[in-house]
N, CA and C atoms as a LAMMPS dump frame, in Angstrom:
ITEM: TIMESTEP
0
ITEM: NUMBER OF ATOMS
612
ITEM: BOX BOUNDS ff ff ff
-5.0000000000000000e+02 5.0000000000000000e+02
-5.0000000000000000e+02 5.0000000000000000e+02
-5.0000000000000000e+02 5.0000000000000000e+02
ITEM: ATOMS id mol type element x y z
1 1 1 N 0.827 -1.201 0
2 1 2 C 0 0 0
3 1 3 C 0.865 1.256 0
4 2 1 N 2.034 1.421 0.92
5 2 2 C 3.209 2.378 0.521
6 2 3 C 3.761 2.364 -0.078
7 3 1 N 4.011 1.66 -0.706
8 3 2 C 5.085 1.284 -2.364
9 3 3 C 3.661 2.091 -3.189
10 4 1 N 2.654 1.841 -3.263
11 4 2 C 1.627 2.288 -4.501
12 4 3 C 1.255 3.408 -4.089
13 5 1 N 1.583 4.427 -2.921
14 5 2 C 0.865 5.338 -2.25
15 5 3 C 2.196 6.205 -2.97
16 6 1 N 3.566 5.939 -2.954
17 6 2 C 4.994 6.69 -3.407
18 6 3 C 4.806 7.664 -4.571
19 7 1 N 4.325 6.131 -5.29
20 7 2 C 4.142 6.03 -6.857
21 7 3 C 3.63 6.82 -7.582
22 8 1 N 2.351 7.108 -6.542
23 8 2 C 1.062 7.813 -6.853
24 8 3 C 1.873 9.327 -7.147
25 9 1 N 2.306 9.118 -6.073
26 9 2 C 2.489 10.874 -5.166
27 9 3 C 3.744 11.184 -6.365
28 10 1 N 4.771 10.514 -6.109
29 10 2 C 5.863 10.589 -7.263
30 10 3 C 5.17 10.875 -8.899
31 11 1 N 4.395 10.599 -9.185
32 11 2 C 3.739 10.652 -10.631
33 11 3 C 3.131 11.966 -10.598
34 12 1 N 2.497 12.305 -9.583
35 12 2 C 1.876 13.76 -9.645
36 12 3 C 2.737 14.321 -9.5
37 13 1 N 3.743 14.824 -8.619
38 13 2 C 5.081 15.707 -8.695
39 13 3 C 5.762 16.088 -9.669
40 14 1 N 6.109 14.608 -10.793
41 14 2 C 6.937 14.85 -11.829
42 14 3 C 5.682 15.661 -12.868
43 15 1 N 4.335 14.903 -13.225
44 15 2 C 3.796 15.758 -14.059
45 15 3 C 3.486 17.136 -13.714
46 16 1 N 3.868 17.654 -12.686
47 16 2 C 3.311 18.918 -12.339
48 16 3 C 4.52 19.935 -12.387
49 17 1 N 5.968 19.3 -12.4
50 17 2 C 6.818 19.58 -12.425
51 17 3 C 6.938 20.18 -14.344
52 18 1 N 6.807 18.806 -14.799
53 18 2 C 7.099 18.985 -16.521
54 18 3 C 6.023 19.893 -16.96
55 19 1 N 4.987 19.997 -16.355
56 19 2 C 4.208 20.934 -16.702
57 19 3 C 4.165 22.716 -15.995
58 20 1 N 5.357 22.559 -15.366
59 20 2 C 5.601 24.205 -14.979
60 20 3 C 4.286 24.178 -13.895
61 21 1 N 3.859 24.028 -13.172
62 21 2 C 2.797 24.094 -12.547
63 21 3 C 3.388 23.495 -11.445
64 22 1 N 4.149 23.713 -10.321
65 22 2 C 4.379 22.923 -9.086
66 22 3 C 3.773 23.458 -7.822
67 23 1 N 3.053 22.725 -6.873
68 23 2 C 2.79 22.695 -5.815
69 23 3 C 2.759 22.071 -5.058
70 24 1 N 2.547 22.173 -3.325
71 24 2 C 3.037 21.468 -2.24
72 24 3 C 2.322 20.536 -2.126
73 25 1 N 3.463 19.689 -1.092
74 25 2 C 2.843 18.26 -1.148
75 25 3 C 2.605 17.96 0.578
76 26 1 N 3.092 19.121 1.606
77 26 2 C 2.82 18.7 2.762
78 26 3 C 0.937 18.388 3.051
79 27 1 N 0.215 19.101 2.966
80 27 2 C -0.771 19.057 3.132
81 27 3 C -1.686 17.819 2.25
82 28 1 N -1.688 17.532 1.153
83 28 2 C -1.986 16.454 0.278
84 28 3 C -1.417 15.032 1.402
85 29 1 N -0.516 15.238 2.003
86 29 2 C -0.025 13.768 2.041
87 29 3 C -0.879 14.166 3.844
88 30 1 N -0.065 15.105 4.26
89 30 2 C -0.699 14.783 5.378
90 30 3 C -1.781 15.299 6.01
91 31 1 N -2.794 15.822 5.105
92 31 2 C -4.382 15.942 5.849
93 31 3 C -5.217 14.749 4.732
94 32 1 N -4.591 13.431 4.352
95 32 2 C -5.548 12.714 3.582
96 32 3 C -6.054 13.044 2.526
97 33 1 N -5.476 14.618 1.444
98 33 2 C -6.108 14.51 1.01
99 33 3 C -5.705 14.249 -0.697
100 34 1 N -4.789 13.211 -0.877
101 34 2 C -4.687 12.134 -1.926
102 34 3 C -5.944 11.687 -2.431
103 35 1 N -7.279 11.95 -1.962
104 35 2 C -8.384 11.073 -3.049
105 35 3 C -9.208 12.058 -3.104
106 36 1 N -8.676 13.142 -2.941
107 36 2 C -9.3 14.583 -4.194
108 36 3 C -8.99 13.995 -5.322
109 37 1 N -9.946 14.852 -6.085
110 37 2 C -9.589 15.019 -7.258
111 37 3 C -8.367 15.89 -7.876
112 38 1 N -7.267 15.343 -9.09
113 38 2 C -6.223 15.856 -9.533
114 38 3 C -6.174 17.401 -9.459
115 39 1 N -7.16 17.954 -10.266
116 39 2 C -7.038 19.474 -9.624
117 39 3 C -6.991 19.672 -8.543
118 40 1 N -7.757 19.504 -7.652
119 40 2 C -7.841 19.548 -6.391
120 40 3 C -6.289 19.695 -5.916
121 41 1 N -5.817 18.469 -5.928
122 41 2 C -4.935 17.884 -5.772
123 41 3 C -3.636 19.058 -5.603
124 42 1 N -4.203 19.44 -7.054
125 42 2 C -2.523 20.876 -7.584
126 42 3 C -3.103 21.547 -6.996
127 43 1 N -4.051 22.161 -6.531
128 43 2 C -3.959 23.255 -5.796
129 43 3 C -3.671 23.323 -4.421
130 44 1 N -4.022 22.209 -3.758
131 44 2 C -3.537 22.181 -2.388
132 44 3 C -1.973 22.012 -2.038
133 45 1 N -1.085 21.212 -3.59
134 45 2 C 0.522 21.709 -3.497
135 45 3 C 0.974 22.857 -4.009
136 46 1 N 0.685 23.86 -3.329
137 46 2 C 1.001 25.145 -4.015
138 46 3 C 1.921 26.34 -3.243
139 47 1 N 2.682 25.79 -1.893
140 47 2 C 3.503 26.714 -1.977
141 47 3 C 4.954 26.242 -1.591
142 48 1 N 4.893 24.75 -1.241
143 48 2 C 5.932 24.041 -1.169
144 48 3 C 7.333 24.249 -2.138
145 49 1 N 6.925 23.656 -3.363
146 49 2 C 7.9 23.368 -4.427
147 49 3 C 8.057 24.803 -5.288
148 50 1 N 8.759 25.639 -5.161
149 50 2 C 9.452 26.828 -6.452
150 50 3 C 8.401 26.413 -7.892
151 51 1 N 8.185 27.144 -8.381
152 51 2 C 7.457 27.614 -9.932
153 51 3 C 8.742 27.301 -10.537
154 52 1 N 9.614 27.177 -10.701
155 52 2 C 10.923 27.023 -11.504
156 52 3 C 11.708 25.959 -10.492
157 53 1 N 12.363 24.599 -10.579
158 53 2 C 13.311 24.289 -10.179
159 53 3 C 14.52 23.917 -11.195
160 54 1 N 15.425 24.725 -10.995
161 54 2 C 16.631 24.814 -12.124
162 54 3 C 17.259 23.436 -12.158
163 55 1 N 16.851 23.98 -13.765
164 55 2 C 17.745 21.629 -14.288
165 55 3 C 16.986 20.984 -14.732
166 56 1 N 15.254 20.623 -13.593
167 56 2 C 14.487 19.55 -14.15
168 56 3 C 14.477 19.449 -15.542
169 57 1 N 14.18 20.883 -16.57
170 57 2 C 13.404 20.401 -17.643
171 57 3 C 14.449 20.318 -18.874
172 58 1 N 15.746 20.685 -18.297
173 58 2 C 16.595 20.169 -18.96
174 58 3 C 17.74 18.971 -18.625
175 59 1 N 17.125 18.031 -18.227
176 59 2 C 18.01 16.765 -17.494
177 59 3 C 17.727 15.907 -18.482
178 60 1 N 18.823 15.903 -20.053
179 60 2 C 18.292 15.405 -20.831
180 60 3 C 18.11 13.504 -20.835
181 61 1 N 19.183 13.276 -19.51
182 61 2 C 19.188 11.554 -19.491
183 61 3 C 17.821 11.031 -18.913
184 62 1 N 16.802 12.014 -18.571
185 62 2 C 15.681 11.741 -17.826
186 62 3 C 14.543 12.25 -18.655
187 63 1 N 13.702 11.508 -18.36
188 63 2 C 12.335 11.452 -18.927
189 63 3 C 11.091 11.497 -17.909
190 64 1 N 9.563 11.93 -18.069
191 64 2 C 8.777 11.572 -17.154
192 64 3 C 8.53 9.947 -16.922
193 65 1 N 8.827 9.304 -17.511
194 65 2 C 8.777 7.687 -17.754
195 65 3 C 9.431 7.107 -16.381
196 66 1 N 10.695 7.82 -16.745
197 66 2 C 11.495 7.173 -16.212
198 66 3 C 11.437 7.5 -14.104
199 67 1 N 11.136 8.37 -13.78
200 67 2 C 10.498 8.892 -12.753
201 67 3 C 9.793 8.306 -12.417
202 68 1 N 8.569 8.265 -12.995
203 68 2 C 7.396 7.813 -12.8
204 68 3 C 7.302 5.872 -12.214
205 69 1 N 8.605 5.549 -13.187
206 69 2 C 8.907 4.335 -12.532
207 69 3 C 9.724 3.601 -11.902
208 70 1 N 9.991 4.807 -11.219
209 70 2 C 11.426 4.836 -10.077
210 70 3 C 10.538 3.863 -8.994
211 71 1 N 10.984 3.046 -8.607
212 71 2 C 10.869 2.015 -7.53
213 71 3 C 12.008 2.367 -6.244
214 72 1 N 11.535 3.198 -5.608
215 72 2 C 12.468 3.543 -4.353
216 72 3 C 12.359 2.131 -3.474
217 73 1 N 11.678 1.207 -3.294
218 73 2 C 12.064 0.069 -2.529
219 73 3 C 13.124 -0.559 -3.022
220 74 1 N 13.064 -0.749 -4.752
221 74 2 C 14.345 -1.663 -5.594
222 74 3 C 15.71 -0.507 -5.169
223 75 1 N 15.578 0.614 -5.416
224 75 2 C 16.366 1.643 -5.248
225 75 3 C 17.207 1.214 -3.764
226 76 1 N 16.424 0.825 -2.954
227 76 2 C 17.255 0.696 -1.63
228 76 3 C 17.85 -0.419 -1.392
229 77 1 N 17.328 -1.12 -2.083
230 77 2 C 17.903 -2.699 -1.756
231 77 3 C 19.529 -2.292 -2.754
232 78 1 N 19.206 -2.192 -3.86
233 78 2 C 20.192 -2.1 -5.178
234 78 3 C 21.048 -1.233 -4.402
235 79 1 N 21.098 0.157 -3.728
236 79 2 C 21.808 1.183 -3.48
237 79 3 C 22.117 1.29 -1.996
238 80 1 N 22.068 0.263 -1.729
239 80 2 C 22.019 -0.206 0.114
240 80 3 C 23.257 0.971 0.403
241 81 1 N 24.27 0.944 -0.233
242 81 2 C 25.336 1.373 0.336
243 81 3 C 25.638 3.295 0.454
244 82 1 N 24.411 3.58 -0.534
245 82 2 C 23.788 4.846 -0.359
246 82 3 C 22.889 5.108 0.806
247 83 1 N 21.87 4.445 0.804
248 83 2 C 21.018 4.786 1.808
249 83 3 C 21.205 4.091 2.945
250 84 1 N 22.501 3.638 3.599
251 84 2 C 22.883 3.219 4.521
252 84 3 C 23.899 4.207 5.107
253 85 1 N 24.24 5.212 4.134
254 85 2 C 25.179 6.163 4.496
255 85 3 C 24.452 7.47 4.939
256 86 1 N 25.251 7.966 6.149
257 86 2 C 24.779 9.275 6.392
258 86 3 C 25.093 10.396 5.988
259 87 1 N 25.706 10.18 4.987
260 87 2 C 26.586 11.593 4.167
261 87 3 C 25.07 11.638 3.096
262 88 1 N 25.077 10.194 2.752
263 88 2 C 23.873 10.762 1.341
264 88 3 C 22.602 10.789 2.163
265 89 1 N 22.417 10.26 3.652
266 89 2 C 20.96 10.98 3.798
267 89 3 C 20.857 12.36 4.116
268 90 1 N 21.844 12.914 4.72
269 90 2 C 21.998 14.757 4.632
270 90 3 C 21.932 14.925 3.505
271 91 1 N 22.643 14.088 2.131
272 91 2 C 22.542 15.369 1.121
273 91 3 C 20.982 15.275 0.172
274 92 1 N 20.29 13.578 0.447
275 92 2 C 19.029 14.054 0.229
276 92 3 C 18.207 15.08 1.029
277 93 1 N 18.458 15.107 2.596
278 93 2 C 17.861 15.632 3.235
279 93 3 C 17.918 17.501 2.702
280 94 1 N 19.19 17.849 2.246
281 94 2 C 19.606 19.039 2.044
282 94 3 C 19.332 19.633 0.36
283 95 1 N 18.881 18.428 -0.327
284 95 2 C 18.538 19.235 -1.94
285 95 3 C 16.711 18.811 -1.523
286 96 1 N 16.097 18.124 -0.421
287 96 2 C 14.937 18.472 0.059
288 96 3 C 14.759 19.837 0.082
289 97 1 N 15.416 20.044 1.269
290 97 2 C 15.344 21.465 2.235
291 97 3 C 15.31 22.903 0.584
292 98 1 N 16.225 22.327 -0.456
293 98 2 C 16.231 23.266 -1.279
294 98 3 C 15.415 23.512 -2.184
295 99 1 N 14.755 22.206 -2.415
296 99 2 C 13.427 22.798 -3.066
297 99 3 C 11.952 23.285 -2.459
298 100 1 N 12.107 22.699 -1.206
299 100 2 C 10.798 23.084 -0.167
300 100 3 C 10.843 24.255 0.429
301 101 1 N 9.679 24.922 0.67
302 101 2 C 9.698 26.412 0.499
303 101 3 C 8.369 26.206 2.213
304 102 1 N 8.556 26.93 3.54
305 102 2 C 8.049 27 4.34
306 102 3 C 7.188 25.663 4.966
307 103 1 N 7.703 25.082 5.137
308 103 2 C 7.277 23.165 5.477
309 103 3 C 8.24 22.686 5.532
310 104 1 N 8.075 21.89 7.019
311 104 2 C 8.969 20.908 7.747
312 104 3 C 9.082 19.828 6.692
313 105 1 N 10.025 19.464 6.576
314 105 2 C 9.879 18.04 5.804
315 105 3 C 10.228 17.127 6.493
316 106 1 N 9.039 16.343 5.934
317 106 2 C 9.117 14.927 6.46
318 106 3 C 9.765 14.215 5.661
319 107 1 N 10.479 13.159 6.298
320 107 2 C 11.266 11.76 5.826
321 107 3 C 10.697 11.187 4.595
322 108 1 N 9.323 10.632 5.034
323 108 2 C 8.671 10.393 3.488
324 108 3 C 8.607 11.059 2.786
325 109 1 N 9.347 12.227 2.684
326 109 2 C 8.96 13.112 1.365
327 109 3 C 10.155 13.596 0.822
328 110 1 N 11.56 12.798 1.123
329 110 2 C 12.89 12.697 0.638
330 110 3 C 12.763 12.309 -0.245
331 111 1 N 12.246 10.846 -1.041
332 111 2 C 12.261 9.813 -1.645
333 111 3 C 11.749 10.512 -2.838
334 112 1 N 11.035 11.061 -2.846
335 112 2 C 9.768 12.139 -3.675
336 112 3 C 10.737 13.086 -3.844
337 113 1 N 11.161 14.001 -3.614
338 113 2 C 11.55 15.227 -4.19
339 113 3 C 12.851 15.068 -4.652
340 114 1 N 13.744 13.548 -4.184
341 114 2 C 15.071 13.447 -4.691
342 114 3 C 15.077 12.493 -5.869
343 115 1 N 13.683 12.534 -6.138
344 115 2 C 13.6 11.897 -7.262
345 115 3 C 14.503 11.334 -8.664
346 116 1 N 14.743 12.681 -8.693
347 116 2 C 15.528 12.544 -10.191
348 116 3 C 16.964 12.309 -10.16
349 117 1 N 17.39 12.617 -8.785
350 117 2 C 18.66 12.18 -8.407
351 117 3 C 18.751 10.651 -8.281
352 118 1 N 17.621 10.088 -7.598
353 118 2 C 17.585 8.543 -7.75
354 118 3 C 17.447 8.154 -9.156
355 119 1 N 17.07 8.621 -10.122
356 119 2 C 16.732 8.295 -11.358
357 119 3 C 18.11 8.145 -12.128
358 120 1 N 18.444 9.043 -12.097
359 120 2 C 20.616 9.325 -12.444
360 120 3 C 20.997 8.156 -11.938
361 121 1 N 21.026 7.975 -10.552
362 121 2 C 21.752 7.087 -9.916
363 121 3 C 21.53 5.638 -10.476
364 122 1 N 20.627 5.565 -10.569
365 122 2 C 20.135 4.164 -11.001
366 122 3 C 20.344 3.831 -12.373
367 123 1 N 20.849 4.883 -13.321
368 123 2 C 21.023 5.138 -14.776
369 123 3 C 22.576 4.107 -14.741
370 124 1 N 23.031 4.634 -14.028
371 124 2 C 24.514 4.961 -13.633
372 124 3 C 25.065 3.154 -13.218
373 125 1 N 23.979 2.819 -12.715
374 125 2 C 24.649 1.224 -11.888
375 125 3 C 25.261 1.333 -10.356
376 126 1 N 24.912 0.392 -9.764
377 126 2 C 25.749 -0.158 -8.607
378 126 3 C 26.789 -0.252 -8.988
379 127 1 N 28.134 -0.807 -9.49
380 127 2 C 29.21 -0.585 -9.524
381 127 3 C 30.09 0.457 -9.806
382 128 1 N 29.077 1.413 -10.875
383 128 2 C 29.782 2.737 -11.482
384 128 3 C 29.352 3.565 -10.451
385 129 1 N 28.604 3.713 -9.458
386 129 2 C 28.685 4.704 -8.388
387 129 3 C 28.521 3.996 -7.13
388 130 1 N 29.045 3.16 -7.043
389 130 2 C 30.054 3.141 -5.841
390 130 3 C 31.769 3.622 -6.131
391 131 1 N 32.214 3.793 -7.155
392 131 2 C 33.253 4.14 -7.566
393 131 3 C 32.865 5.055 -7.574
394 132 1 N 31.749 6.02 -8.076
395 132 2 C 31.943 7.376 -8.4
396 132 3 C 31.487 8.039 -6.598
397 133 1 N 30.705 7.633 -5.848
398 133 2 C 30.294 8.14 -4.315
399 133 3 C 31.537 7.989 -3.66
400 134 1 N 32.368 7.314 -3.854
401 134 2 C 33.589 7.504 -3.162
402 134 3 C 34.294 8.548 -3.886
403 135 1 N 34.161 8.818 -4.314
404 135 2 C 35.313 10.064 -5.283
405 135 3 C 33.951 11.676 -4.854
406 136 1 N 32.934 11.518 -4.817
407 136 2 C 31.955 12.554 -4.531
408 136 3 C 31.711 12.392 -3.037
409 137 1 N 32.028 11.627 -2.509
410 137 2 C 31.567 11.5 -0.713
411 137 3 C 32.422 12.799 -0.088
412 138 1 N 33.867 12.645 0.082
413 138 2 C 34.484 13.944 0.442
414 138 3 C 33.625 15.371 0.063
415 139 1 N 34.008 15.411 -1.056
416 139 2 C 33.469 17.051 -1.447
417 139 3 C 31.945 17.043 -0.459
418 140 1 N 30.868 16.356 -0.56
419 140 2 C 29.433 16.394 -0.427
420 140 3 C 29.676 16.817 1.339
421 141 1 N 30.311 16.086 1.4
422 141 2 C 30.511 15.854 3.073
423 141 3 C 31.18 17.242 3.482
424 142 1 N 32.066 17.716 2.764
425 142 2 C 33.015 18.956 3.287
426 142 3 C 31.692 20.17 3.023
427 143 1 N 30.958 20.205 1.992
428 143 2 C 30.191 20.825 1.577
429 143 3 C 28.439 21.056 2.671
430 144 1 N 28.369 19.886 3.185
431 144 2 C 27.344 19.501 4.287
432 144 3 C 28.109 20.258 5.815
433 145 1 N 29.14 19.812 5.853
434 145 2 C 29.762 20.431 7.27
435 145 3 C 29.506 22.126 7.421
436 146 1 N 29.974 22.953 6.232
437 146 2 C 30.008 24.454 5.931
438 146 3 C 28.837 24.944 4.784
439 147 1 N 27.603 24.886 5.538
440 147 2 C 26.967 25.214 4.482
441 147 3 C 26.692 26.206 4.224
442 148 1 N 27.198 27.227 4.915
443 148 2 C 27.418 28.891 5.096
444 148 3 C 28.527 29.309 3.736
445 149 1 N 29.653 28.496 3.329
446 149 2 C 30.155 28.419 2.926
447 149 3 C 30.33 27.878 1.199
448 150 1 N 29.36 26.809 1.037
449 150 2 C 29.108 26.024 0.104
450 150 3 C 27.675 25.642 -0.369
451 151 1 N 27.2 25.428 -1.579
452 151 2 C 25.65 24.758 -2.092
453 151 3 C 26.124 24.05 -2.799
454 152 1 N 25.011 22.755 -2.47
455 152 2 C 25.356 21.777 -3.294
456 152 3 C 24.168 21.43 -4.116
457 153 1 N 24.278 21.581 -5.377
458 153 2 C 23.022 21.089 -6.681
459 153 3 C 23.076 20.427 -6.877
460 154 1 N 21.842 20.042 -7.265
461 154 2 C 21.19 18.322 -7.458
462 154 3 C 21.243 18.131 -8.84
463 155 1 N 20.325 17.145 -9.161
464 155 2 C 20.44 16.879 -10.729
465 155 3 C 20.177 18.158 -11.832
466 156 1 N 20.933 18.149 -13.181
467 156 2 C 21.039 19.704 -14.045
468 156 3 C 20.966 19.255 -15.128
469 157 1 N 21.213 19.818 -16.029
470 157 2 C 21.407 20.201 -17.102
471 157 3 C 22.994 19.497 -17.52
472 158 1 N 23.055 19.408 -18.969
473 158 2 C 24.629 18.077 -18.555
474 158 3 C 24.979 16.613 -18.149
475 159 1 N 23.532 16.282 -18.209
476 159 2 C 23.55 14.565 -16.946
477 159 3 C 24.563 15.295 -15.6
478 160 1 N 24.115 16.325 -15.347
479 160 2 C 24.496 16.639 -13.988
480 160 3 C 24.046 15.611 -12.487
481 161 1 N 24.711 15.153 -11.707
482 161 2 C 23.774 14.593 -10.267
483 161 3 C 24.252 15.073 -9.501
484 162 1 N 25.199 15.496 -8.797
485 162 2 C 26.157 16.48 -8.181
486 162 3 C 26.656 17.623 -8.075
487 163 1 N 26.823 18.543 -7.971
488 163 2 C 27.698 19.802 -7.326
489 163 3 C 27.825 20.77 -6.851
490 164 1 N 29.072 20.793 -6.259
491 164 2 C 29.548 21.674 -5.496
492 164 3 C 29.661 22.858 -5.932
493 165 1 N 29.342 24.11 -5.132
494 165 2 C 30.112 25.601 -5.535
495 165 3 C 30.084 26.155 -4.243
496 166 1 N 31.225 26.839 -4.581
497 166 2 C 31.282 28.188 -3.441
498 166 3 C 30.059 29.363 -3.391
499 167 1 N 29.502 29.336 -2.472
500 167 2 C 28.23 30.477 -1.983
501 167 3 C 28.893 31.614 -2.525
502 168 1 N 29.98 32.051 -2.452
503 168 2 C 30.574 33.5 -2.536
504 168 3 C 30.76 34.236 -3.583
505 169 1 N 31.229 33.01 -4.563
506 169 2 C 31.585 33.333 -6.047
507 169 3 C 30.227 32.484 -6.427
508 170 1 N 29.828 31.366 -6.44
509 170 2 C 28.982 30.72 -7.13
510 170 3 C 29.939 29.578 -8.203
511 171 1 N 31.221 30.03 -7.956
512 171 2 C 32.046 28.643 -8.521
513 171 3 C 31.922 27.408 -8.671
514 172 1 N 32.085 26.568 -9.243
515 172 2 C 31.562 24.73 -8.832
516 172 3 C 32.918 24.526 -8.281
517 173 1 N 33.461 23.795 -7.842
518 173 2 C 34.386 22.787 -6.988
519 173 3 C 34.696 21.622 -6.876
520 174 1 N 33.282 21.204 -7.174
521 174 2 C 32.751 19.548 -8.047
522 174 3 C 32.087 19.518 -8.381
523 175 1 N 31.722 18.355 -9.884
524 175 2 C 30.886 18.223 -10.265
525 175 3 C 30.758 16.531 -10.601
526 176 1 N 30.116 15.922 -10.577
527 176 2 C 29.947 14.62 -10.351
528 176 3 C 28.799 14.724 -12.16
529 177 1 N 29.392 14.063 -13.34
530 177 2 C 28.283 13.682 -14.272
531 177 3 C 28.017 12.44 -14.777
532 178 1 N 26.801 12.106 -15.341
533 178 2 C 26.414 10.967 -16.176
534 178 3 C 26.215 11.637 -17.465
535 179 1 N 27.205 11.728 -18.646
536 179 2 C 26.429 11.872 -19.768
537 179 3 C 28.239 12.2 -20.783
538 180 1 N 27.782 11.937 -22.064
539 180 2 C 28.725 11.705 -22.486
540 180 3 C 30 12.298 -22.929
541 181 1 N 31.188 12.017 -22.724
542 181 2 C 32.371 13.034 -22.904
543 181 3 C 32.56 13.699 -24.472
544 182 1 N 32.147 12.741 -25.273
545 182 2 C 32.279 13.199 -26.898
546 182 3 C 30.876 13.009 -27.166
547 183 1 N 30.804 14.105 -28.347
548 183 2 C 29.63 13.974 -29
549 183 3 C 29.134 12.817 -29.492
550 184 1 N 27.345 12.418 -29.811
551 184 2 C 27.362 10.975 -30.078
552 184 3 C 27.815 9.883 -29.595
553 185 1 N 28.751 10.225 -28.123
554 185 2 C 29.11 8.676 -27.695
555 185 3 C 28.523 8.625 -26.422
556 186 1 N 28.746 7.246 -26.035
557 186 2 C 28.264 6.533 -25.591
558 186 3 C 28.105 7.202 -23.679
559 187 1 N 27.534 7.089 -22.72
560 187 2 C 27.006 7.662 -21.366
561 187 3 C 28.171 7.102 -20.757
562 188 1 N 29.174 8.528 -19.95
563 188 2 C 30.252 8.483 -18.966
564 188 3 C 29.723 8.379 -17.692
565 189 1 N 29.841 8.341 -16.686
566 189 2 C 30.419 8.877 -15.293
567 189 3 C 31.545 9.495 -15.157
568 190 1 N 31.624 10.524 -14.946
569 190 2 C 32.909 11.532 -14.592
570 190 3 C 32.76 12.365 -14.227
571 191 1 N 33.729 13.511 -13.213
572 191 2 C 33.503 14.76 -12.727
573 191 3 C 34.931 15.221 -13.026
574 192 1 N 34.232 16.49 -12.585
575 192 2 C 35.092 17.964 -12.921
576 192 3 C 35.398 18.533 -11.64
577 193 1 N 36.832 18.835 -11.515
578 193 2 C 37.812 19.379 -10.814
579 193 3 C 38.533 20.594 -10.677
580 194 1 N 38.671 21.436 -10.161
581 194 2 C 39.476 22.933 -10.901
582 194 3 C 40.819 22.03 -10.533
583 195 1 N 41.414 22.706 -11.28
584 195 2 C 41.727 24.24 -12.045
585 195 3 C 41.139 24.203 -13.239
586 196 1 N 40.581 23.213 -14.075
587 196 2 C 40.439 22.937 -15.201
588 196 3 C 39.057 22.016 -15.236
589 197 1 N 37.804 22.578 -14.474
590 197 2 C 36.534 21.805 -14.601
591 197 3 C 36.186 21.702 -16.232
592 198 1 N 36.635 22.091 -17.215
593 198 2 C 36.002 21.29 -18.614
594 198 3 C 36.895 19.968 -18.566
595 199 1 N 37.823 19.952 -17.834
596 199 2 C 38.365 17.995 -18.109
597 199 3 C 37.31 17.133 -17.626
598 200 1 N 37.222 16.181 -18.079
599 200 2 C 36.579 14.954 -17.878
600 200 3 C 37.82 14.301 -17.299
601 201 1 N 37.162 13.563 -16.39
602 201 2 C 38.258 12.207 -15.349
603 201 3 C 37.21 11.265 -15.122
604 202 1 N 37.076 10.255 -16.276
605 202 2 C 36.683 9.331 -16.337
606 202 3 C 36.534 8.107 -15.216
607 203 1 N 35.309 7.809 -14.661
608 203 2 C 35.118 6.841 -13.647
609 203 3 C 34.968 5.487 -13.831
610 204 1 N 34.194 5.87 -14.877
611 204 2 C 33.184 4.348 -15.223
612 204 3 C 32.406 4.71 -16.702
């Protein structure tokens, strides 16, 4: 019944998302009222989620499809070594916090708004990011400690799933991608480093 209750909720988010139309989801989930009707529905998420979240509608490795059939239970079993870590539940907890706008967030509503980051991840494989979370765990983590100091963005534009910048300048510092180094070829894992963030350093 919570696996199909996710699903639900996850499917309305993303279409409301691709459709420029976003609203909140605290109240929908927690005054019961999921068996409104769909309008209904969008109007009662309406001050949660930003009118614009920068990236979604250009995250070209992602689709509404593919969202829509994100299985966060398979997700946890497959990615145990993610969601067993407390570095990546701050940094879901913290690209939460960045799209939610005056509402506590609740736990169940990580899974949901980090959506598309699980979607990347899962693009990506268990083996190619566990190689690549160890090479992104530092930065995320140094970046979580000083957040006065640092923001960290979620999925972008680029097969972006990662990065870092300095608050001050707005610099990146890291960037963690899925998508391909040459034109026409085939889907990397790699991030970008200064002095020279246009290199690719191939992971996987």
């Amino acid at each position: 019944m919570a696996k199909k209750f996710i699903k639900t909720i996850v499917s309305l988010l993303i279409f409301v998302l691709f459709m420029n139309v976003l609203s909140p989801l605290s109240q929908a989930v927690e005054g019961g009222k999921e068996d409104r009707g769909v309008n209904s529905t969008f109007n009662t998420l309406n001050d949660i989620f930003p009118k614009n979240i920068d990236g979604i509608s250009s995250i070209s490795t992602i689709n509404k499809k593919d969202i829509q059939s994100l299985d966060n239970e398979e997700f946890e079993k497959e990615f145990d070594f993610l969601i067993e870590d407390p570095v990546f539940q701050q940094l879901e907890q913290a690209l939460a916090e960045q799209e939610v706008k005056d509402a506590e967030i609740k736990p169940m509503w990580i899974p949901v708004v980090a959506a598309a980051l699980r979607v990347l991840i899962s693009k990506v494989g268990r083996s190619g990011m566990k190689k690549g979370w160890a090479i992104a765990r530092p930065h995320v983590q140094k970046a979580l400690k000083a957040p006065s100091k640092y923001k960290i963005d979620g999925p972008g534009g680029g097969g972006r799933i990662i990065q870092v910048r300095l608050k001050s300048s707005g610099k990146p510092i890291f960037r963690l991608d899925y998508y391909p180094v040459k034109s026409g070829g085939s889907y990397k894992l790699h991030y970008h480093v200064p002095p020279n963030m246009k290199k690719h350093h191939i992971i996987f």
